[in-house]
Phi, psi and omega in degrees: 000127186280189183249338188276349192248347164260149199305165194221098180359150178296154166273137167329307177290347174290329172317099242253206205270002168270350169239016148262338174294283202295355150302306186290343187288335200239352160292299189290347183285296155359273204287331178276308181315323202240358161264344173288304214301328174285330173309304193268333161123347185157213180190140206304304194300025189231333232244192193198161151240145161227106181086233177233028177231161209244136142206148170281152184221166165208143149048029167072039196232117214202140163216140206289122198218172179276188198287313226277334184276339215264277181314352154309268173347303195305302194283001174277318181265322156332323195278332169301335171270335172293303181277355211241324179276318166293329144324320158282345180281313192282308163338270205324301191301330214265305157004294171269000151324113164331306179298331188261348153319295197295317175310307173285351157291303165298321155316302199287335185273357166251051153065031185231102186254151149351000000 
């Protein structure tokens, strides 16, 4: 199959700019999560409470941390899942978009098929 003839994935600049802002949001959202988890020693959703003491946890490893910081942690990493859905979801709709339809549409009408 030659390449010049096959359809070809949207370009970054096609995209349009509300779903690149929520790409780029959820790689640094991504990237701040997973350089604390290295720091601090771990992250509340791998961690526990007991009583009135909070730890994070990684890789079967827990360290005793404050309350305030454990909530931290928690709603930070709930919020990594929370942006990783928005990214498949705003994919998924612009995928299935007119504009974006329409672009693929106009490929297959200048001959360039599968």
């Amino acid at each position: 199959m030659n390449s010049s003839n096959s359809i070809k994935s949207p370009a970054w600049k096609d995209l349009p700019v509300w779903l690149r802002v929520i790409v780029v949001v959820g790689i640094v959202n991504f990237a701040a999560c997973l350089g604390m988890d290295s720091y601090f020693g771990g992250s509340a959703l791998n961690g526990y409470q007991k009583g009135n003491k909070f730890y994070i946890g990684s890789h079967g490893r827990y360290t005793q941390v404050t309350e305030e910081f454990w909530d931290f942690s928690y709603v930070h990493g709930i919020s990594m899942y929370a942006t990783h859905l928005s990214i498949f979801v705003g994919l998924a709709l612009f995928l299935n978009s007119a504009r974006y339809k329409i672009g693929r549409t106009e490929q297959f009408a200048a001959g360039n098929r599968p």
